[in-house]
C-alpha positions as CSV (number, residue, x, y, z in Angstrom):
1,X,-17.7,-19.5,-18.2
2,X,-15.8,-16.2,-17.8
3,X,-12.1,-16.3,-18.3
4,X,-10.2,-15.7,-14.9
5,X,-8.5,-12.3,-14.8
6,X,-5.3,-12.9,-12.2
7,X,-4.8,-10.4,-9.6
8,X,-1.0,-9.9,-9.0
9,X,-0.2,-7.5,-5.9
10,X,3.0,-5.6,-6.1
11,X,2.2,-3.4,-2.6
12,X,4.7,-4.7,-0.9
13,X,7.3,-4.4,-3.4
14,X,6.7,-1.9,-6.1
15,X,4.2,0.3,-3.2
16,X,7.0,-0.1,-0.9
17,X,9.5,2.0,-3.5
18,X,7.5,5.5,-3.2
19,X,9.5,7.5,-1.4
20,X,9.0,7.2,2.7
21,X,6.6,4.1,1.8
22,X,8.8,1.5,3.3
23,X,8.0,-0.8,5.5
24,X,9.2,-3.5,7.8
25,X,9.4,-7.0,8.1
26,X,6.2,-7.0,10.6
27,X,4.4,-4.2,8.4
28,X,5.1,-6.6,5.8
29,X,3.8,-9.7,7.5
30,X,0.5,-8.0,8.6
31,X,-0.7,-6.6,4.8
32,X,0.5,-9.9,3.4
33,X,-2.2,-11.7,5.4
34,X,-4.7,-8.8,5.2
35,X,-4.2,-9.4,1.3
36,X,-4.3,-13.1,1.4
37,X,-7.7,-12.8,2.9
38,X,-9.2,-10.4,0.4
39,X,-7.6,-13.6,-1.4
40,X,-5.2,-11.6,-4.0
41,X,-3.6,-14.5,-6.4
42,X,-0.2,-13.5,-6.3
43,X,1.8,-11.7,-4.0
44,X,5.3,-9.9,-4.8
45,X,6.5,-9.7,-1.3
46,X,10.0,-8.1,-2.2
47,X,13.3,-8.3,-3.3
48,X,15.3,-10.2,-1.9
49,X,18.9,-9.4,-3.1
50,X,18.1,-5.9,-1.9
51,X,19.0,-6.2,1.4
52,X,19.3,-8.5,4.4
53,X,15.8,-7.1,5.7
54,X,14.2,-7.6,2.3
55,X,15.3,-10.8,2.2
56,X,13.9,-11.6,6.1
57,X,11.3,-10.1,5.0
58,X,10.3,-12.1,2.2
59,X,11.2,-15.2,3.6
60,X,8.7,-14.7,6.8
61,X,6.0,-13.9,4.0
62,X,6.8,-17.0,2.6
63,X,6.3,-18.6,5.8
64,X,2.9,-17.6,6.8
65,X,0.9,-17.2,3.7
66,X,-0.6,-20.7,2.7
67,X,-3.1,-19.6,0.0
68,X,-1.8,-17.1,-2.3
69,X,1.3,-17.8,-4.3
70,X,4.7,-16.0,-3.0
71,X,6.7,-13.8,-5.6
72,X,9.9,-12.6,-5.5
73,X,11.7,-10.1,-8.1
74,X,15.2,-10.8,-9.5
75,X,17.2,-9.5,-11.8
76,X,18.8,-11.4,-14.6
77,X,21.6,-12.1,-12.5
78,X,22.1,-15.7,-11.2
79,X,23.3,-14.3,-7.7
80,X,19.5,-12.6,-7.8
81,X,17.4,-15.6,-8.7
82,X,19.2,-17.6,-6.5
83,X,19.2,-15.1,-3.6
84,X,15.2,-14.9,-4.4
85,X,14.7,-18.4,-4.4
86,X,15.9,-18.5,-0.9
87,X,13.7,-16.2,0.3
88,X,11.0,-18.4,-1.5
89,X,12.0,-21.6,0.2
90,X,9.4,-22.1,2.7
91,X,6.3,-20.8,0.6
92,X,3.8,-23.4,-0.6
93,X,3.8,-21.6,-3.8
94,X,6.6,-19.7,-5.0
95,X,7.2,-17.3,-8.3
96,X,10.7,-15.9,-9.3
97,X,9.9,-12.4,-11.9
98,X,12.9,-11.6,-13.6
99,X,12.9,-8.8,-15.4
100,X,15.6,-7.1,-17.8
101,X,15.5,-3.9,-19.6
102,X,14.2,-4.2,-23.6
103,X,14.1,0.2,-24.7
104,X,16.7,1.3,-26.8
105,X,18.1,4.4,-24.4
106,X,17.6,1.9,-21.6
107,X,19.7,-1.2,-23.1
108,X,22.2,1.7,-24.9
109,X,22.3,4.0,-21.8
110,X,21.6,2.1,-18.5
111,X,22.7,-2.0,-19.7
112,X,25.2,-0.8,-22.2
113,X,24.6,-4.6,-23.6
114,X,23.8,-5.2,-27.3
115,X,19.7,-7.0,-28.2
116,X,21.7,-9.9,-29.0
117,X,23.5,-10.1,-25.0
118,X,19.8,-9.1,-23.3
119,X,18.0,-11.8,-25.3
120,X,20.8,-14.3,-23.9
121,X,20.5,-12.8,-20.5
122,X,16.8,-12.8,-20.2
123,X,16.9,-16.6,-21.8
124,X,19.5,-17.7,-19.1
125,X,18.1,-16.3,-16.5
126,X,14.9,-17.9,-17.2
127,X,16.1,-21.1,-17.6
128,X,18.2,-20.5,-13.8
129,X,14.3,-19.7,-12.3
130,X,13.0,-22.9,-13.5
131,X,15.7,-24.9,-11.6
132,X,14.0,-23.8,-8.3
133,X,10.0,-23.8,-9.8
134,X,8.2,-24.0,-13.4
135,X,5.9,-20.6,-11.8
136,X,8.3,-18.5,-13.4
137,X,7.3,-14.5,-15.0
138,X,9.6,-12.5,-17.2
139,X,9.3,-8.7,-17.8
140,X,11.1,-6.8,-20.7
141,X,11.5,-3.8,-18.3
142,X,10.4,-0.5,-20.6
143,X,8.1,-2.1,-22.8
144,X,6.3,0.3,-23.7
145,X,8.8,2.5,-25.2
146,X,10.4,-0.9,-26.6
147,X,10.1,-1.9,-30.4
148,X,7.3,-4.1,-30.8
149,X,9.3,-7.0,-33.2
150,X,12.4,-6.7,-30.7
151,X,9.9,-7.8,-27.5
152,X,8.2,-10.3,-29.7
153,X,12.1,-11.6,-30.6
154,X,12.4,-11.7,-26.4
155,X,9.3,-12.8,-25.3
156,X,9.2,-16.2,-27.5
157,X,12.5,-17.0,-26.5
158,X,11.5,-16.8,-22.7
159,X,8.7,-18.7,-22.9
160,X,10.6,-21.3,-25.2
161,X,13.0,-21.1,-21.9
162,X,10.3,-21.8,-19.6
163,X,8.8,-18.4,-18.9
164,X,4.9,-19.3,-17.4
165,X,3.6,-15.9,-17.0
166,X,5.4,-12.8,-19.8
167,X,4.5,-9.2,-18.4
168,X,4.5,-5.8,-20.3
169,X,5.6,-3.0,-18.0
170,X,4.5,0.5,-19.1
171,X,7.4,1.1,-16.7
172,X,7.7,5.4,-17.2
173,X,4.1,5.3,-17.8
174,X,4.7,6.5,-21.2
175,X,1.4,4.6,-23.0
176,X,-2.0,5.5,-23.9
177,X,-4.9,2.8,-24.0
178,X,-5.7,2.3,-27.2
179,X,-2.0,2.3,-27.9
180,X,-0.8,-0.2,-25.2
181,X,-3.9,-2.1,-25.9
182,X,-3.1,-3.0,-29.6
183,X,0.7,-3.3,-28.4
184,X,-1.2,-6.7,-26.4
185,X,-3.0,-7.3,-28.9
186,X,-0.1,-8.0,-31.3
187,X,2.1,-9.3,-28.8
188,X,0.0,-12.3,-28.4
189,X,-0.9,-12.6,-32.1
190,X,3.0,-12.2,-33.4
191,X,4.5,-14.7,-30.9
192,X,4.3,-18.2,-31.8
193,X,4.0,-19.9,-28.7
194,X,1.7,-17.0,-26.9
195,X,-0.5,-19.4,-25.9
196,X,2.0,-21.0,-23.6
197,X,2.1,-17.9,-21.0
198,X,-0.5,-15.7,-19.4
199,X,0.3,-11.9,-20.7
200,X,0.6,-9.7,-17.9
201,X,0.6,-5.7,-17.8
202,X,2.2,-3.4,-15.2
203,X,1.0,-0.1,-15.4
204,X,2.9,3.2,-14.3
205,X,0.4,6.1,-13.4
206,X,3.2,9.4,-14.7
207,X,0.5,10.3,-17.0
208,X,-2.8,9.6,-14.9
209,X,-3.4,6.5,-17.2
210,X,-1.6,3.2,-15.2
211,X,-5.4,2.0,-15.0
212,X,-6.8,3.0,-18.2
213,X,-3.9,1.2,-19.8
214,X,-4.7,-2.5,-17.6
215,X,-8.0,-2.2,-18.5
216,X,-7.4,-1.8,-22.2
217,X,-4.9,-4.9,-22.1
218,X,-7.5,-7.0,-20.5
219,X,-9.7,-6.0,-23.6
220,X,-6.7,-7.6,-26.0
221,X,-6.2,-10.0,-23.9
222,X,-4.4,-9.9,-21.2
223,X,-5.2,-11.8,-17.8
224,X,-3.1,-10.9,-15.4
225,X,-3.0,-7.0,-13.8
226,X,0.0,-6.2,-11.3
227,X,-1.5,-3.5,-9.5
228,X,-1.5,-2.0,-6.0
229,X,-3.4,-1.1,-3.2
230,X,-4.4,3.1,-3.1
231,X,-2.4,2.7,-6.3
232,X,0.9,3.2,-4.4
233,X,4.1,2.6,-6.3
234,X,7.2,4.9,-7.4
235,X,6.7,8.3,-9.2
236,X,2.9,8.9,-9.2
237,X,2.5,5.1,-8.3
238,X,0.6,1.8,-10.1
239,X,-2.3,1.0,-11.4
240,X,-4.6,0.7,-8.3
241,X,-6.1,-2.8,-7.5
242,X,-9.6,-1.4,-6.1
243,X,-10.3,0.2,-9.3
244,X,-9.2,-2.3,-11.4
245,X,-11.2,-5.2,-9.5
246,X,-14.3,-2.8,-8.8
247,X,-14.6,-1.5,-13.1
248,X,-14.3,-5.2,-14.2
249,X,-16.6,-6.6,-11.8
250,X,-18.6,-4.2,-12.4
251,X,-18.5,-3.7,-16.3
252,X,-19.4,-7.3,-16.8
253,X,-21.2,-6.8,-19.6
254,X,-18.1,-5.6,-21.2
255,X,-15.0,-7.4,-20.2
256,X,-14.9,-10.9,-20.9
257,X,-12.9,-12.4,-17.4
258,X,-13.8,-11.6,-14.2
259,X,-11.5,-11.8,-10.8
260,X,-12.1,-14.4,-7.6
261,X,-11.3,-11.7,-4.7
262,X,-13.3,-10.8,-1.5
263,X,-14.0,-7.4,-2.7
264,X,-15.6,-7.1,0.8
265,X,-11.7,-7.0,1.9
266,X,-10.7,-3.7,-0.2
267,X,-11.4,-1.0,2.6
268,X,-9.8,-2.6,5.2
269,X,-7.0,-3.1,3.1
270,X,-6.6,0.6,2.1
271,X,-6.9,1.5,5.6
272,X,-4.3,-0.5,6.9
273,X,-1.6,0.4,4.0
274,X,-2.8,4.2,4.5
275,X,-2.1,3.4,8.6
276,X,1.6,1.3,7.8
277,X,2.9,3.9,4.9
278,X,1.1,7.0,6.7
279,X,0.0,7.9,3.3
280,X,-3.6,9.7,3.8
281,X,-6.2,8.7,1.2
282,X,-7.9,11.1,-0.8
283,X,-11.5,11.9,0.1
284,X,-12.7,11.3,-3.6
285,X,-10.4,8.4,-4.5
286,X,-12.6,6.1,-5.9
287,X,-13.6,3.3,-4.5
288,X,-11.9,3.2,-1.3
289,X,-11.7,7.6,-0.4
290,X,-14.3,9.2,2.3
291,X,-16.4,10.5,-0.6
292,X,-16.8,7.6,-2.7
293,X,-20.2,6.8,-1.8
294,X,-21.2,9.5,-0.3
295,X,-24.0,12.1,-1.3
296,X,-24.2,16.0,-0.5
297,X,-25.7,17.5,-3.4
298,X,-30.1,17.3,-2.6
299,X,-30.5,16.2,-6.4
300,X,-28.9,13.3,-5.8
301,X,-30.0,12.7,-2.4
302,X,-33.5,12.6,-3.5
303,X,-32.4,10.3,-6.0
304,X,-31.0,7.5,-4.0
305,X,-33.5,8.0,-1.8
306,X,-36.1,7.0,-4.1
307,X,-33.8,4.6,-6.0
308,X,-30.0,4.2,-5.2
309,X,-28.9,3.0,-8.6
310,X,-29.9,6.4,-9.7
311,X,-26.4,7.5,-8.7
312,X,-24.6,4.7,-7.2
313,X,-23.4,1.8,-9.8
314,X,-22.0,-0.1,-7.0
315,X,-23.0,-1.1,-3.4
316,X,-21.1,0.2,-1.1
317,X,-20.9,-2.7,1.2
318,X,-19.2,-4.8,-1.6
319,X,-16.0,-3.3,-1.3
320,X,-16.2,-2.8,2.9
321,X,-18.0,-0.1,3.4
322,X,-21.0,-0.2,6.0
323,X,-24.1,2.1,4.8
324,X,-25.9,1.1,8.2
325,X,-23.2,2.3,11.2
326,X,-23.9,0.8,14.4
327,X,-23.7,4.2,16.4
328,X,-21.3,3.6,19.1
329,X,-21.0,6.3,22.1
330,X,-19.8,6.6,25.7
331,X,-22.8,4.2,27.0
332,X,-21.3,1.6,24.8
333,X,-20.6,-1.5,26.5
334,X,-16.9,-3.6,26.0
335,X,-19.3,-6.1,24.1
336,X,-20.5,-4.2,21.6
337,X,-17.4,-2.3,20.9
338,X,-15.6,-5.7,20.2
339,X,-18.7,-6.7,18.3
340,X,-18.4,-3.9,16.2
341,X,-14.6,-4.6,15.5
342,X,-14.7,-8.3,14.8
343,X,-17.7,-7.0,11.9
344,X,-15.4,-4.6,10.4
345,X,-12.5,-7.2,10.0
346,X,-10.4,-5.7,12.8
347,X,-8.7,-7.0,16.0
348,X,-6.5,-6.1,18.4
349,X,-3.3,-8.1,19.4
350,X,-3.6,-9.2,22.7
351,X,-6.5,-8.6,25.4
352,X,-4.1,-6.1,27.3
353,X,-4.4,-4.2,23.7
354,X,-7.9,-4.8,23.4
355,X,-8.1,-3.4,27.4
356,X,-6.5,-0.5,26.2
357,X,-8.2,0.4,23.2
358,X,-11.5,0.1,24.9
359,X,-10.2,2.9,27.6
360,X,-9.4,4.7,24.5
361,X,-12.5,4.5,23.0
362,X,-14.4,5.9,26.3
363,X,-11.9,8.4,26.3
364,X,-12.6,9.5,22.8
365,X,-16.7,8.6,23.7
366,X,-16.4,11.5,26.5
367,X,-15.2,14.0,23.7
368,X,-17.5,13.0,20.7
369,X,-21.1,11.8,20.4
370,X,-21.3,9.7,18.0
371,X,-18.0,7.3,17.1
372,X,-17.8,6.2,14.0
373,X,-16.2,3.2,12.0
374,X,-13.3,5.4,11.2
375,X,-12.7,6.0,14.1
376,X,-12.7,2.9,15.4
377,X,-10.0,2.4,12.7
378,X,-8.3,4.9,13.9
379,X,-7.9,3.3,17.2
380,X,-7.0,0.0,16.1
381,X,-4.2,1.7,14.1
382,X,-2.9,3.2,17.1
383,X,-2.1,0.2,19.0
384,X,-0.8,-1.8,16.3
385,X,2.5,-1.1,18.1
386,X,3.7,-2.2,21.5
387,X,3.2,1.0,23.7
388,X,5.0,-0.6,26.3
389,X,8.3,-0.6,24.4
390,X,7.6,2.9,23.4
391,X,10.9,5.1,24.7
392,X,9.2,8.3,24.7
393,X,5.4,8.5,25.9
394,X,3.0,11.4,25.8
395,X,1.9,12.8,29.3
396,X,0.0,16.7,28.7
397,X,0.7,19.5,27.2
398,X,-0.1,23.2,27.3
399,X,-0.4,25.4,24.4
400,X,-0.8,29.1,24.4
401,X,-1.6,30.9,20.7
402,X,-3.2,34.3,20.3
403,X,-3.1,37.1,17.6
404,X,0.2,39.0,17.7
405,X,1.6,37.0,20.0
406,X,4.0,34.1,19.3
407,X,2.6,30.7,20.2
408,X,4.5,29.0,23.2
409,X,4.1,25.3,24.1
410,X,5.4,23.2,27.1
411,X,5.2,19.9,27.6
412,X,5.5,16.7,29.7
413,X,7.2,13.4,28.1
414,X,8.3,10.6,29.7
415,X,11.5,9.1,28.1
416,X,13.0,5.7,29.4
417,X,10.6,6.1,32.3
418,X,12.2,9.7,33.5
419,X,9.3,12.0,33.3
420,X,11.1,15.3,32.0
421,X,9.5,18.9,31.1
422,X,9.9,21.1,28.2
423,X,9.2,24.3,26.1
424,X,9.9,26.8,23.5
425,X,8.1,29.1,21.0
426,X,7.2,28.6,17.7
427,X,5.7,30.2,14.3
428,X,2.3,28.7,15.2
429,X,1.5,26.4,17.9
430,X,2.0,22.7,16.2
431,X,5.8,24.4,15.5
432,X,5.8,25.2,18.9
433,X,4.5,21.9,20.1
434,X,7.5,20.3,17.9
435,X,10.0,22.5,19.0
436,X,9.3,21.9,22.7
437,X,9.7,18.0,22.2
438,X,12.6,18.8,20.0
439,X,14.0,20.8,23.4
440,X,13.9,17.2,25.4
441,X,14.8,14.4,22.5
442,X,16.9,16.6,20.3
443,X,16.6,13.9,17.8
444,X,17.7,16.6,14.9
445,X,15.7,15.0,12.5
446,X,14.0,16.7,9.6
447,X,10.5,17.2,8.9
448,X,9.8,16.0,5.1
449,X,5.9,15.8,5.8
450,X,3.3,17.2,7.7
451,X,-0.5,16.4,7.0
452,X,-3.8,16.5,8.5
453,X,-6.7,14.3,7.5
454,X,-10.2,14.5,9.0
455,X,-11.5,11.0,10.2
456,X,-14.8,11.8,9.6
457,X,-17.1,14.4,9.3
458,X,-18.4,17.5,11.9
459,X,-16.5,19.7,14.6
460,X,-15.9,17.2,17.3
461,X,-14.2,15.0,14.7
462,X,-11.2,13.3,15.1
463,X,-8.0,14.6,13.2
464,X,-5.6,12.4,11.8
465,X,-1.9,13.5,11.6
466,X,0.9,12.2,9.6
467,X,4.7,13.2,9.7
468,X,7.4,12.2,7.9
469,X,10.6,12.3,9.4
470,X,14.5,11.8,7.9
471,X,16.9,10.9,10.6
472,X,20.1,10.5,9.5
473,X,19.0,9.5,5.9
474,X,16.4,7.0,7.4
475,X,13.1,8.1,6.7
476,X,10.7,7.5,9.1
477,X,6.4,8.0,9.0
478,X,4.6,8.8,12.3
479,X,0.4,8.7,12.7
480,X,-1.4,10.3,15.9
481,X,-5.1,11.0,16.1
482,X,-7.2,13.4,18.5
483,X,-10.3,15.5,18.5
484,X,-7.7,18.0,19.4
485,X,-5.2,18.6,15.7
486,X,-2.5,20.0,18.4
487,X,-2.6,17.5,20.8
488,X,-2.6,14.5,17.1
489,X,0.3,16.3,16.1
490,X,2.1,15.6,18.9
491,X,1.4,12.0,18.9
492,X,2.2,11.6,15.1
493,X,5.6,13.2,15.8
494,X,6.6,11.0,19.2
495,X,5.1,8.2,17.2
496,X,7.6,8.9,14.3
497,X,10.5,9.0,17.1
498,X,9.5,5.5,18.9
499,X,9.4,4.1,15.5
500,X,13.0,5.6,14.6
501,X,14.2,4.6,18.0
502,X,12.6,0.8,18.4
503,X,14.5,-2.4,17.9
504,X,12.6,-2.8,15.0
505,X,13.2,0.6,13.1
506,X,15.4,-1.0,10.5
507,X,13.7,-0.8,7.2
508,X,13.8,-3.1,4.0
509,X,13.6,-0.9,1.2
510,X,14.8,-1.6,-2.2
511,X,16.5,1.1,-3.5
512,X,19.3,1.3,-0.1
C-alpha cells in the first residue's frame, strides 16, 4: 500500500497575500467548495485575527465545507488562537497552524526575543491550540535559513506539547532540493518523537524552486505539501498544487506515497481562481496553461497521431481538460449548451443567470463559429456577479483610431438607471475608451494593471481583459471578455468599478 501524501491548500490564505489577489467572503466560499470537490485534505481558509472580514470569512468556510478539514493560521499569541478557533467553531473538522519565527536575523531583527523565549512561546501556544482540538500544526517560520539543531530543539518540544502535524517553511524561498531535502531528512531522524507528527513543507517559489524543493521533501519523507492553486502566493508565489499532484501521480514509479484528489477537478479550479484574482494563466504553465497539451510543431503531431505517449506523459482529460470538444455554434440549442456546462463542472446561479448566459452565448455564436470550452468559461465567469445590482452598466460605444490622428471614444453608460453620454481622446483607443468612462464616473482611481489574454485560438477569438484598479488604497481586479479587445476592455474596467462600488466590495486581506 502506498503511503498517503496530504494535500494542504493555502489559496485562500497564503494565494490571497499576492498583491491585488484578495478576495471576499463569497469569492472565498465559492473556491472553498470548488476545492472540497477536487477533495483537497486541508483547507487554510484565512486568518482570522486579521480582520473582521477574515474572520467572517473563515467562519462561513467553516460552515459549508463538510469533507475537508478547516484551517486557520495564528500566531503564537493567545488572542490569535483563540480568535482562530472562533472562526473554526462551526467546521466539522478544524486545524489551528501556529507558526513563530526560528532564523537568527528574523528572531534578532523582527521578534527581538531570545531561542530560549520563542521555544516557550511556540510550546505555549501549542499547548493553547489543543484546548480547542488535538488537529493542531506548528511552523518554525524561516526554516530554511534556521539552524538545523535549533529547529530540531523547537520541533520536539511542540510535538511533546501536542503539535499533530510540524511544517518546514522555505519561507524566502532561499533552499535548493537536495539541500532542503536532506534538511527533512535529518529533521525526522534527529527528533526523538518524529514519528508522532506528519512533516510538512511550505515552499516559496523567489528562486523558481518552491516545487522542486516539495518534491524533494516528499523523497525524505515528508507527507504533507502546502501548496496552491496556479502556484499563487506572496512574492513569486507557492509551490503550485497541479504540479505537485500531477509529478507524483504521475512519477509513481518513483515516489513512494501517492495523493486521493479528483485530479479531474484541477482546471476548473485554475479557471475559477484565474476568474476571482483576475490573474491570467500562462499559456505554457504546466499542467493547467492553454499550451499544456497542446501540439504545433508536425514532428510531434505525427507522433501523437500515431501514438500519443510519444509526447504526452499524461492524459489530458485527467486533470480537466476535454481532447474531444463538443463544437457548440449559433444553431446550438438551450439543451445542449446546458449539457455542455453541467460536463465541464460549471453552473450558473439561478435560471434567470442561466437565461442570460444562454442570450450571451447566441450573442457571442453570431460573432464566432465555433465556441469553445473556454469560452464557455468565460461566460460563466461573467455572470458570477449579480448584474442586476451592478451601478454602472455597459450600453455601446463608438471608437474612432486612425494613423496620425488621436483616437477619440464616446460612450453610453447607464449609472443608477440614468442613461448618461460621454467622451474624450486618448493615446490609443482603450485610453480613450477609459478616459471617456472616467469623464462620467470620475472614480479617480489608478490603473495598476492592464492585460489581455486570448481565450482561445484564431481571429474571431474572444479576448479576455483584466484591470487592476487602486481606489483610495483599495485595490480592486475587474475581468471583461469580447471578440472585440476595445469593447472587453471596457467591460473589465466597469466591471472593476461595480466591484469597488457593490455592498460587497469590502475585502479580507491579511496584511490590512
Amino acid at each position: 500500500m502506498k503511503e498517503k501524501l496530504i494535500i494542504f491548500d493555502t489559496t485562500l490564505r497564503d494565494g490571497e497575500q499576492s498583491p491585488g489577489a484578495s478576495m471576499t467572503r463569497d469569492e472565498k466560499l465559492k473556491l472553498a467548495k470548488a476545492l472540497e470537490k477536487m477533495k483537497v485534505d486541508v483547507i487554510e481558509a484565512g486568518f482570522p485575527i486579521a480582520s473582521q472580514g477574515d474572520f467572517e470569512a473563515v467562519k462561513a468556510v467553516a460552515e459549508a465545507v463538510r469533507e475537508s478539514t478547516v484551517c486557520a493560521l495564528a500566531r503564537t499569541s493567545f488572542q490569535d488562537i483563540d480568535r482562530a478557533a472562533e472562526a473554526l467553531k462551526p467546521a466539522a473538522s478544524a486545524r489551528i497552524h501556529t507558526f513563530i519565527a526560528t532564523s537568527r536575523i528574523h528572531m534578532e531583527k523582527k521578534l527581538r526575543m531570545t531561542p530560549d523565549e520563542v521555544v516557550n512561546r511556540a510550546v505555549n501556544a501549542v499547548r493553547r491550540a489543543r484546548q480547542y482540538t488535538d488537529n493542531v500544526e506548528f511552523s518554525p517560520e524561516d526554516a530554511g535559513r534556521s539552524e538545523l539543531d535549533f529547529l530540531c530543539r523547537i520541533i520536539e518540544a511542540v510535538i511533546a506539547a501536542g503539535a499533530s502535524t510540524v511544517n518546514i517553511p522555505d519561507t524566502v524561498g532561499y533552499a535548493l532540493p537536495h539541500q532542503f531535502g536532506e534538511t527533512i531528512r535529518q529533521l525526522i531522524e534527529r527528533v526523538p518523537n518524529s514519528d508522532q507528527a506528519v512533516f510538512s513543507v511550505h515552499c516559496h517559489n523567489d528562486l523558481g524552486l518552491a516545487v522542486a524543493n516539495s518534491l524533494a521533501a516528499v523523497l525524505n519523507g515528508a507527507r504533507q505539501v502546502e501548496c496552491t492553486i496556479n502556484g499563487l502566493g506572496e512574492r513569486a508565489g507557492n509551490a503550485a498544487l497541479e504540479e505537485i499532484v500531477m509529478c507524483v501521480r504521475t512519477r509513481q514509479d518513483i515516489f513512494p506515497c501517492d495523493t486521493t484528489l479528483n485530479t479531474t477537478e484541477i482546471v476548473n479550479c485554475s479557471r475559477l481562481v484565474s476568474n476571482i484574482t483576475g490573474f491570467p494563466v500562462q499559456p505554457n504553465k504546466a499542467i493547467v496553461g492553454a499550451n499544456a497539451f497542446a501540439h504545433e510543431a508536425g514532428i510531434h503531431q505525427d507522433g501523437v497521431i500515431k501514438s500519443r505517449e510519444t509526447y504526452e506523459i499524461m492524459l489530458a482529460q485527467d486533470v480537466g481538460w476535454k481532447t474531444n470538444r463538443l463544437v457548440l455554434g449559433k444553431h446550438s440549442g438551450r439543451n445542449a449548451f446546458k449539457t455542455r456546462l453541467k460536463e465541464m463542472g460549471l453552473e450558473f446561479g439561478s435560471e434567470e443567470d442561466l437565461n442570460d448566459g444562454f442570450k450571451r452565448f447566441k450573442d457571442l455564436a453570431d460573432k464566432k463559429h465555433e465556441i469553445y470550452d473556454e469560452d464557455l468559461q468565460a461566460l460563466v465567469a461573467d455572470s458570477s456577479h449579480d448584474l442586476e445590482q451592478d451601478r454602472i452598466k455597459f450600453i455601446s460605444m463608438k471608437v474612432v483610431s486612425e494613423t496620425g490622428e488621436m483616437p477619440v471614444a464616446a460612450i453610453t453608460l447607464s449609472i443608477d438607471g440614468e442613461e448618461k453620454q460621454g467622451g474624450a481622446h486618448g493615446d490609443g483607443p482603450v485610453d480613450a475608451v477609459i478616459k471617456a468612462i472616467e469623464s462620467l464616473v470620475d472614480s479617480r482611481s489608478r490603473l495598476l494593471l492592464y492585460a489581455v489574454n486570448s481565450i482561445t485560438g484564431g481571429t474571431d477569438s474572444q479576448g479576455e481583459v483584466t484591470v487592476r484598479l487602486d481606489m483610495d488604497g483599495q485595490v480592486i481586479n475587474g475581468r471583461g471578455a469580447d471578440t472585440d479587445i476595445i469593447v472587453a476592455s471596457a467591460m473589465a474596467y466597469i466591471n472593476a468599478l461595480n466591484r469597488a462600488y457593490s455592498p460587497k466590495a469590502g475585502r479580507a486581506h491579511p496584511q490590512v
